[in-house]
C-alpha positions as CSV (number, residue, x, y, z in Angstrom):
1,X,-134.1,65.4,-96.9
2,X,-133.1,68.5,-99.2
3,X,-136.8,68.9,-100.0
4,X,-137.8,68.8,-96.8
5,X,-135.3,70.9,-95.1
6,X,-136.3,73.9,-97.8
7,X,-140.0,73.5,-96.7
8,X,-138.9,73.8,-93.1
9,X,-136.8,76.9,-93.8
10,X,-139.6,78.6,-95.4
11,X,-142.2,77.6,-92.2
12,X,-139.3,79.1,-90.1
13,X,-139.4,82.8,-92.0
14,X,-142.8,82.8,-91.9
15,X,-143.2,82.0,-88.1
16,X,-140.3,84.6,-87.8
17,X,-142.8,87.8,-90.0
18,X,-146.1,86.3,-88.3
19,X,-145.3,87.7,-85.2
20,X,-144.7,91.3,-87.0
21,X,-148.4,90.8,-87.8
22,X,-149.7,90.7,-84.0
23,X,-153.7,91.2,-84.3
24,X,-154.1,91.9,-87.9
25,X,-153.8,87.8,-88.5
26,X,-157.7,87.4,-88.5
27,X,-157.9,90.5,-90.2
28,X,-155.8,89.1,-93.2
29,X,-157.4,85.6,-93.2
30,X,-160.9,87.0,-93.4
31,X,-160.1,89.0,-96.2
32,X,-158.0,86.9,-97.8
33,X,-161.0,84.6,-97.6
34,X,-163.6,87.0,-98.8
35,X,-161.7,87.7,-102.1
36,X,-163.8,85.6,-104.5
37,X,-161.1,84.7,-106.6
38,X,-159.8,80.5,-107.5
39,X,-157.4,79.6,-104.6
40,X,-159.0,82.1,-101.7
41,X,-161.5,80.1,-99.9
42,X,-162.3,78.4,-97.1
43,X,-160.1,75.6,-97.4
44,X,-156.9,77.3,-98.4
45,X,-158.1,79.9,-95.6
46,X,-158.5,77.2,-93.1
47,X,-155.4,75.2,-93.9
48,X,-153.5,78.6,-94.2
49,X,-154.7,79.0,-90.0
50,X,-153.3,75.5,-89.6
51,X,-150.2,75.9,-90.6
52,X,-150.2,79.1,-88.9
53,X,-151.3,77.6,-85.6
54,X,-153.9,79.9,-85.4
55,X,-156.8,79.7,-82.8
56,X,-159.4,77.3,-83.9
57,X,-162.5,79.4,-82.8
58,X,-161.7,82.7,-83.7
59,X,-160.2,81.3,-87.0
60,X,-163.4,79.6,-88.2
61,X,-165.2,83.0,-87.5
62,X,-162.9,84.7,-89.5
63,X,-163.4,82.0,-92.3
64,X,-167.1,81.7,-91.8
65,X,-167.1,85.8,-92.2
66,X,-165.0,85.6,-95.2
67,X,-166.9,83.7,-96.7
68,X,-170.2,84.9,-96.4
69,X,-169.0,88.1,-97.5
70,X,-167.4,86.1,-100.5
71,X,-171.0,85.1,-101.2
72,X,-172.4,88.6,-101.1
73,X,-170.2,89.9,-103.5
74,X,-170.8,87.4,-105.9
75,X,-174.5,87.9,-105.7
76,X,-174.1,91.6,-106.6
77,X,-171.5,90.8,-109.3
78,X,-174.1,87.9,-110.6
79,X,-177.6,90.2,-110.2
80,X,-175.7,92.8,-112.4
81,X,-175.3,95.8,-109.1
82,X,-171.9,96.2,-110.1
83,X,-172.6,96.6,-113.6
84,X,-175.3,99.4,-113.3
85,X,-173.2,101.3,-110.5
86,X,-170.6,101.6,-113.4
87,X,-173.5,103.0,-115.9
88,X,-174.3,105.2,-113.6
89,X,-170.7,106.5,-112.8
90,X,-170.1,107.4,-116.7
């Protein structure tokens, strides 16, 4: 019960500041899902919409974005673009 009712006070505030957000909600999913980092992805994206209560349609677009710019990135950072923009910078 203790455990539980913390969880549920915490799902509260953030149904409270997501309302604050208005429009930019897919904005922030799609980039928080296009961050190639451990923990950013498609799943945590997806179940992050869940728990949001987020349109299913327009939040699988916004994941499916995210990720395929996810994907992009890491083929420049793995083909070595981001690497020779920096030689070129200095």
């Amino acid at each position: 019960p203790k455990v539980g009712h913390f969880f549920q006070k915490i799902i509260d505030i953030g149904n409270r500041k997501i309302g604050k957000l208005g429009n930019y909600e897919l904005l922030g999913l799609y980039i928080f899902v296009a961050i190639p980092l451990p923990g950013t992805g498609a799943w945590t994206g997806t179940l992050a919409a869940s728990i949001l209560d987020m349109d299913f349609k327009t939040s699988v677009l916004a994941v499916m974005g995210g990720v395929l710019l996810a994907s992009v990135i890491m083929l420049l950072a793995s083909s070595g673009v981001f690497g020779a923009i920096g030689a070129l910078l200095t």
